[in-house]
C-alpha positions, 0 to 999 in steps of 0.5 A: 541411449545416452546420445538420444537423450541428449539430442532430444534435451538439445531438441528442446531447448532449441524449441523452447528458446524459439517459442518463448519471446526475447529476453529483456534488454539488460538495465544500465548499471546506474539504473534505479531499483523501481520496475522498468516502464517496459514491464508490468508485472512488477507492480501493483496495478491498481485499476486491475484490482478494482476490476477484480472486486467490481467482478467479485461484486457482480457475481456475488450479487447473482448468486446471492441476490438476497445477502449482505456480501455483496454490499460488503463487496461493494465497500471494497470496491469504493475503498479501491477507487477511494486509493486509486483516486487519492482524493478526499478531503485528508488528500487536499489537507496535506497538498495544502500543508506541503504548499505551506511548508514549502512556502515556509522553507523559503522564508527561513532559506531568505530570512537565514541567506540575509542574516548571514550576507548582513553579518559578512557586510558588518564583517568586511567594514570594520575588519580592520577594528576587530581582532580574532577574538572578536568575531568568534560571537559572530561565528557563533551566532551564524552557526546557530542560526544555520543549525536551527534554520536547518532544524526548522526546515527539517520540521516543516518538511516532516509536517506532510510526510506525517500527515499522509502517513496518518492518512494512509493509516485511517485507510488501512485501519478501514480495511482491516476493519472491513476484513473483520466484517468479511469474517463475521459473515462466514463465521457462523457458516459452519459445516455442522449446521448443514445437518440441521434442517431448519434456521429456527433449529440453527440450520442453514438455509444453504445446501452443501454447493451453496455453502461452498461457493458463499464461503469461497467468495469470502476467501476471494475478498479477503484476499481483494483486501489484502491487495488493496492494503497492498497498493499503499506499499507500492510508492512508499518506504514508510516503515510504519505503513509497510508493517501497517500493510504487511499486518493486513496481509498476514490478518487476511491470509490466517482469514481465508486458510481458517475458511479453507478449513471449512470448505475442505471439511464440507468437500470431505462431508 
């Protein structure tokens, strides 16, 4: 038994290995940690999650003609493009401030490569005058205007960065505002009210089906949320816009599990 049994895992392995692909080539040493151009299941891809709200649209707006979800639906798929596009007008304010701090840099870069080939001139002309003593004021003045120049140049760099991060995080708060309105519309789709016949006695005009299907397409976009706050974690390193990101991920999924407990006790029903 034992040598039918290894010759049947030997079997297996051998099929195994002929049926799947080849395995990837292996990454130099020095490679970078972003994901190899060869794969594309290593990122976020944008244009995938558009596709996938525009579907949840459209099968929302057919089953439910006469709802507001699927409008609701829509403004996810606006704020996908919105992110893919990255355009707006917060998006050409912040081209336009790294432009200007770039342009600034470089006038400090001149401004502090003259002051200090002046004061090397200056310097090698009266050499023969001045002692040792006398040119630690010029050494001090050249330092510190390379330490402000350097603390200059840090603030003009920072400039944009902040700037797209304060944009990124309107985006971000929009999305987290818009997974409050996407539960807001199942909160009062309560199993209980099914037993009522009537909207006027707090009924629902949704049978059992219906019910479940309305609410599982708001765990469907729910989750289309989250991966749209998830596109913003894919070019960034930002602390505050990862914990911003991660906060919408972690709203969302206590979101949908809340809602999972609903269509569990309606399936159970």
């Amino acid at each position: 038994m034992k040598v039918v049994s290894a010759l049947r895992a030997i079997a297996y392995a051998q099929a195994m290995s002929a049926a799947s692909p080849s395995s990837p080539a292996p990454r130099p040493e020095d490679h970078s940690d972003a994901p190899p151009s060869s794969s594309s299941f290593q990122r976020l891809d944008g244009q995938a999650v558009r596709l996938s709200a525009a579907t949840l649209e459209h099968r929302i707006a057919s089953r439910f003609p006469d709802r507001t979800l699927w409008e609701v639906c829509r403004e996810v798929v606006g704020i996908v493009d919105e992110i893919n596009a990255g355009t707006g007008i917060s998006r050409r304010r912040v081209r336009l401030a790294r432009l200007l701090s770039r342009l600034g840099v470089v006038v400090i870069l001149l401004f502090l490569g003259a002051a200090i080939v002046l004061a090397a001139r200056d310097l090698a002309d009266e050499r023969d005058l001045l002692g040792p003593l006398d040119m630690l004021p010029l050494l001090e003045t050249i330092i510190n205007d390379l330490v402000f120049g350097g603390i200059a140049v840090f603030f003009l760099l920072r400039i944009p960065e902040r700037m797209e991060r304060a944009r990124v995080l309107r985006i971000l708060h929009r999305l987290r505002s818009l997974a409050h309105v996407i539960d807001m519309h199942q909160l009062t789709k309560v199993p209980e009210r099914l037993e009522r016949d009537a909207r006027e006695d707090g009924g629902l005009d949704l049978d059992r089906t219906e019910l479940t299907r309305y609410l599982d397409f708001c765990t469907e976009m729910l989750s289309l949320v989250g991966k749209s706050a998830a596109l913003f974690a894919e070019h960034t390193t930002d602390g505050d816009v990862l914990d911003a990101v991660e906060g919408i991920e972690a709203l969302t999924s206590d979101m949908a599990r809340k809602v999972w407990q609903k269509i569990g006790i309606i399936q159970q029903g």
